[in-house]
N, C-alpha and C positions, 0 to 999 in steps of 0.2 A: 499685747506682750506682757507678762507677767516680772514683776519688779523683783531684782538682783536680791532682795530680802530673803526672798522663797527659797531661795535656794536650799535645798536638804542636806544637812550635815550630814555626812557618808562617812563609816566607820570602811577602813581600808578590811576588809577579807583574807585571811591568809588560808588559803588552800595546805598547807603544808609546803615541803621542801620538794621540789616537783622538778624537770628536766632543767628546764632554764635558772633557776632559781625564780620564780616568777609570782606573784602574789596579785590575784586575779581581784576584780572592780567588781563589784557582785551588778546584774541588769536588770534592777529593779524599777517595776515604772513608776514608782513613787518618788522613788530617788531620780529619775533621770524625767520627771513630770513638770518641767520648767522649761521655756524656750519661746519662740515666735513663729506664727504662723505656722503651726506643728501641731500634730496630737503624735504623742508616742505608745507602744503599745508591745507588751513579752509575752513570744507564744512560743511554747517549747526549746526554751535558753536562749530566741534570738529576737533581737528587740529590734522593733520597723519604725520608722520617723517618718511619719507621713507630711508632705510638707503639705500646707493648704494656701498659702501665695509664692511670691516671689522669696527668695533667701530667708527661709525657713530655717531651724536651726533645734534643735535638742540636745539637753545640755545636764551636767549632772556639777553639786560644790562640796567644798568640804569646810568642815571647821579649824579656824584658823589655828588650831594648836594642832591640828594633827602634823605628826614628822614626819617628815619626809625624807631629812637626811640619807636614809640607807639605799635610796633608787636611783635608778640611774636614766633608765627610759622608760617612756610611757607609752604602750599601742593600743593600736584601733584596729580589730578585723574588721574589715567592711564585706560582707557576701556580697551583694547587686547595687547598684546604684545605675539609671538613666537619665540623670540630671546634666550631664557633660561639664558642670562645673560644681566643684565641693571642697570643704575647708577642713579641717580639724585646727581648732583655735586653741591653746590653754595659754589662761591669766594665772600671773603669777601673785604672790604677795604684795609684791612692791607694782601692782598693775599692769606690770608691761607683759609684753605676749611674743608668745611663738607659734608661729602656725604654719600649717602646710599644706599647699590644695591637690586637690587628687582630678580626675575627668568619668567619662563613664566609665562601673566597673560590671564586667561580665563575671569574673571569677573572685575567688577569695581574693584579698588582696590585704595586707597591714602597712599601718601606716603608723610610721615611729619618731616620737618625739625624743630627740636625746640631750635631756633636762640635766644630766649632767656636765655633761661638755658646753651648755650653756650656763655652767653657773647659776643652775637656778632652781637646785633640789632643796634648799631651803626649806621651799614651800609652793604648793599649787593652791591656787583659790577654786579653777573652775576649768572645766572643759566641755566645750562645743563644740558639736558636729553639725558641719551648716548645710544645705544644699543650692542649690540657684535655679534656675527661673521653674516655669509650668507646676506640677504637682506631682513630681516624681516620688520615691518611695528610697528611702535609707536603709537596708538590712545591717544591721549589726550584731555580730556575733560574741563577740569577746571585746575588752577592753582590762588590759594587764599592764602593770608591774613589773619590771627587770632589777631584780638588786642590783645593786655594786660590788665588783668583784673587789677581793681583800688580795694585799699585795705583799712579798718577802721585802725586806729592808734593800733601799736603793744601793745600785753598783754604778761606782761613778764610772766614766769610760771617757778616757783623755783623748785631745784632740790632737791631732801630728800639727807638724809646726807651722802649716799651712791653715789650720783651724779649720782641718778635715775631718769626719767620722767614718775612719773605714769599714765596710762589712764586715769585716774578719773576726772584730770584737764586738757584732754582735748576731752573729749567726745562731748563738744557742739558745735565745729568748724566743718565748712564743707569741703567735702573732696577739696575743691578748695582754702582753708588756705594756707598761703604762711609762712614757718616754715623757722627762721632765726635762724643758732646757732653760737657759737662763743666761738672757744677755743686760751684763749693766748699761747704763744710761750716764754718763758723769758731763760736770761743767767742767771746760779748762777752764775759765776765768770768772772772775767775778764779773767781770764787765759782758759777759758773751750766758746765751741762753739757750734753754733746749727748744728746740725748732717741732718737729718731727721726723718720725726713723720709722723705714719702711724694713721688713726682712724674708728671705726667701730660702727654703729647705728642697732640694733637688738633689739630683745624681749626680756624680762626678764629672758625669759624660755633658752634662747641659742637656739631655734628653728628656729628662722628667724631671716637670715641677709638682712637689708632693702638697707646700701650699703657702702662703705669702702671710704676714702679721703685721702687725702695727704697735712700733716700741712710743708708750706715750708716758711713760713715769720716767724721772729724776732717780736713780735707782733701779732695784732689781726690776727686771720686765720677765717674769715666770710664763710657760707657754707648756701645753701638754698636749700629749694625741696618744695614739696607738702604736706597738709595732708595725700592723698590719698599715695604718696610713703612710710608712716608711719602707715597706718591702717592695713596691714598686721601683725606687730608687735606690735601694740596694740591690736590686733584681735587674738592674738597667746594665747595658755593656760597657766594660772597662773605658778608661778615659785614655789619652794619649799616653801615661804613662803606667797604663797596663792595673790601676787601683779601680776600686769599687765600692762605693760609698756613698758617703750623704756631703756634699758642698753648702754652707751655710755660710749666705753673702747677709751682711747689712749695710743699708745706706741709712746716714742721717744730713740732717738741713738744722744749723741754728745761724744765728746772726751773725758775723762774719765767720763761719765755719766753725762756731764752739761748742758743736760735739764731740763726745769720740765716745766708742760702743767698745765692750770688752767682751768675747762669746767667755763666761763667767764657769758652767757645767753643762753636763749633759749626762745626766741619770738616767736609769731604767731601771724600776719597778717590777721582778716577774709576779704572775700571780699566784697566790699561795696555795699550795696543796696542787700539784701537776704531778704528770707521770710524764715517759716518753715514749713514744711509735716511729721506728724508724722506717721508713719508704726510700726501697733500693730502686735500681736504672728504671722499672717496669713503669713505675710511678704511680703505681698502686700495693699495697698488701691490703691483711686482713689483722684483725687486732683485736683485744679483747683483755678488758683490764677485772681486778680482781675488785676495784669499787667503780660506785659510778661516774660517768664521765661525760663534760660537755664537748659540745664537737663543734661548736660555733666560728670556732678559727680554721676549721678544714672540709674538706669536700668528704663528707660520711654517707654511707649509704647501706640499708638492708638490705638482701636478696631474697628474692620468691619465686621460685622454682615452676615457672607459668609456659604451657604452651613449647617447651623444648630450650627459653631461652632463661636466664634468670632477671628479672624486672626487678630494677634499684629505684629503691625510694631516698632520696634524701631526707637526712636526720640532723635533731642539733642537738640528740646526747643519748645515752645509754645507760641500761643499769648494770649492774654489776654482772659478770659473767657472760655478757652477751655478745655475741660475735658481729662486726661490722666490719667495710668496705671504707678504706680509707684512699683518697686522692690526692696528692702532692706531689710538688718536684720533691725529686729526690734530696735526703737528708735524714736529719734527724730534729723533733718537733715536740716540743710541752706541750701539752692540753692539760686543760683544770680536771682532776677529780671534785665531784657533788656528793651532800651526804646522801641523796637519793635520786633517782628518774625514774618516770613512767614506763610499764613495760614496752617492746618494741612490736607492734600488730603486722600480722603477714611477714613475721622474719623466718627464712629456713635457711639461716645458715647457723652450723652449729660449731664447738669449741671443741677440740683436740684435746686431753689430757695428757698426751704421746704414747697413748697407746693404739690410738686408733690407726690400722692398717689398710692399703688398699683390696679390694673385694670385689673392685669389677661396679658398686657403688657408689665409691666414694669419688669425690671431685675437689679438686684444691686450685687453687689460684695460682695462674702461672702465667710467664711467656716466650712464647715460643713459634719461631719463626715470624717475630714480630709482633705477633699478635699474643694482644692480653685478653683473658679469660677464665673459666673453668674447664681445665682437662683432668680425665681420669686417671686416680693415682694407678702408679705399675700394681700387683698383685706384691702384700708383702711388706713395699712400700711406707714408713707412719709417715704422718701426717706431725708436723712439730708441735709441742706443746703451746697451747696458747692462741695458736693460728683454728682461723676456721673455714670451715669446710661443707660440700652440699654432701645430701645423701639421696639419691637418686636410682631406689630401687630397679632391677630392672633394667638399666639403660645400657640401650642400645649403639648410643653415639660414643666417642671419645671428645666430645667439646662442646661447653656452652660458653653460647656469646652473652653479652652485657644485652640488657633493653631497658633503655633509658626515657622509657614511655613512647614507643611507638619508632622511634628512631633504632636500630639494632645492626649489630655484626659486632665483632672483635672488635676491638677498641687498636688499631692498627699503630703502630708507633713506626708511621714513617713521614718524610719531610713530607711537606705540603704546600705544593706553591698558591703563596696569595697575592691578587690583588693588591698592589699598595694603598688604594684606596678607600678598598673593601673596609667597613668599620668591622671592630672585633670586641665580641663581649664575652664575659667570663659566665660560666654557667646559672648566677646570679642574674645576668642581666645586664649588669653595669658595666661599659665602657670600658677597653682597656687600651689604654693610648699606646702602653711597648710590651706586647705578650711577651712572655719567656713560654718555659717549656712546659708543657700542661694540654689540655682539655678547655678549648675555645669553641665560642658559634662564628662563624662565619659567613655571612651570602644564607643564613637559615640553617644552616650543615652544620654538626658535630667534628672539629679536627680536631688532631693531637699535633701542637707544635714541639719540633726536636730541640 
């Protein structure tokens, strides 16, 4: 095993200003030629950690002055891995670590540390990538950088007299809002002391708990998340009297009862440089901004005109002028504009200036008789400015369906009975304890809930 000295001082890469904002780890095997029971080795951008015993591990450091202040996550593509058990580790400054284990991997898969929400962009010292037993083989492809998004000056938002947060006021924040609350901590007496205080951020209904904290200072106790880790519980059904919100209960414990907690603020942060896309009943449009734009808070997707049907690729941003597939409940939604993003590969859907008319080729997104789609414009017909559109020489049909990799039809917008204890995941993958209305898997199946 090679001593933690060796470690290569790694000068951070900045690619430029790219989709995500993202500032890529260059996969150098000089820089990343430290570790155990490992040879590491880069052949055509992607670098293999071969382990040679048990929990093997390849690892890359940096020097202690480099900043890190501006990041916010740190990921790992992993291509393959058949080890069944693996870790992604990063040492921070002050020694302590965060890590995360992964199992076998057959497909691409990232694996994301989120160093800000730990308090711990300060500074990284090191990161390993480990594996577990036999002498399985690491593919890594990428290892990146997520800046920090920059936020408009906070909007305080009052609690009703119940020390409720109702949806109402805060419906126009995008799910990329950065949500500050703040409960004090006080002694009634001299004689009496803080104990500890437990607290919890739910829905009105008691339905969803979005996630539980721990009040440990004499004073302010500041607590931050996302809008998005909140929209589940604003998203959740009315309570008995008919509101919809966020409930924020705190308990505390000191020596004969000498606490008392005071819910102090509740801010929101939007972030800076947004546009908006509104998505009516269909719960889909098309969208197309005039700079670039990241799409990480919504269900984005390009179209490619394959085979009769159009095949959505999922995207997390666009450049300027390009036409995208947007999925949400119905509303209206910020997204951040970027000062650049990568072109979009295999996109054929194109943007309207409102002159364009229908011709017998043109196809626009619509729905009809429930079902959402592309159907062909009337003859005549524009197409509105800004919205986009296929161009489908030739074509014989009046309708293309969605294909969502293999799975296809109209994307049907009618009730769908489930299972109560059928689990339901959002197209991410991730669990969803109380669907609303949207584009769920179900039992393997693609629904739309009403």
């Amino acid at each position: 095993m090679k001593k933690l000295f060796t470690i290569v001082a790694l000068a951070l890469m900045t690619l430029g200003a790219n989709a995500q904002e993202e500032v890529d780890i260059p996969l150098d095997k000089a820089a990343w030629g430290w570790g155990w029971n490992s040879t590491v080795d880069v052949t055509d951008g992607v670098m293999s950690i071969s382990l040679s015993d048990n929990y093997g591990a390849g690892g890359t450091g940096w020097d202690p002055a480099t900043d890190w202040s501006n990041y916010a996550k740190l990921c790992v593509v992993i291509d393959s891995y058949t080890g069944g058990w693996g870790q992604v580790v990063i040492t921070f400054s002050d020694n302590s670590e965060l890590s995360q284990t992964f199992g076998s991997i057959s497909s691409q898969t990232t694996i994301t540390a989120d160093i800000e929400k730990n308090d711990k962009s300060s500074g990284v010292k090191k990161l390993v990538i480990q594996g577990g037993t036999g002498t399985p083989v690491i593919k890594v492809s990428r290892v990146y950088l997520i800046k920090k998004l920059e936020y408009e000056e906070g909007e305080n938002i009052t609690f009703d007299q119940y020390g409720n947060i109702l949806a109402e006021n805060l419906a126009s924040f995008s799910n990329s809002a950065k949500v500050e609350y703040t409960v004090t901590a006080s002694i009634v007496t001299e004689e009496k002391y803080i104990g500890w205080g437990i607290g919890r951020i739910g829905s009105l209904d008691g339905s969803v708990t979005c996630f539980e904290f721990a009040l440990k200072n004499d004073g302010d106790n500041v607590y931050t998340c996302t809008m998005a880790d909140l929209r589940a519980a604003l998203e959740a059904p009315a309570n008995e009297y008919g509101q919809q919100g966020i409930n924020w209960n705190v308990w505390g414990q000191g020596k004969d009862g000498g606490n008392e907690f005071t819910r102090k603020s509740f801010v929101v942060y939007e972030v800076k440089n947004t546009c908006e896309v509104v998505v009516g009943p269909a719960g889909y449009t098309t969208f197309s901004y005039n700079k670039a734009i990241g799409l990480g808070g919504v269900n984005a997707y390009t179209a490619k005109y394959e085979g009769g049907k159009a095949k959505l690729t999922k995207v997390t941003a666009a450049p300027a002028g390009a036409g995208v597939i947007i999925e949400a409940a119905e509303g209206t939604y910020k997204i951040p504009t970027l000062d650049s993003a990568t072109d979009l590969v295999g996109n054929d859907l194109l943007v309207s200036d409102g002159t364009v008319t229908g011709n017998g080729s043109i196809f626009a997104l619509a729905k009809k008789n429930d079902v959402v789609g592309f159907y062909k414009v009337a003859t005549g017909v524009a197409v509105p400015a800004g919205k986009a559109y296929l161009n489908i020489p030739a074509a014989s049909r009046d309708f293309v369906s969605f294909d969502f990799g293999g799975e296809t039809t109209g994307i049907e917008k009618a009730s769908v009975a489930i299972d109560a204890n059928a689990p339901v995941y959002n197209l991410n993958g991730q669990r969803v304890a109380q669907p609303t209305r949207g584009l769920y898997i179900v039992n393997g199946k693609k629904v739309i809930i009403k």
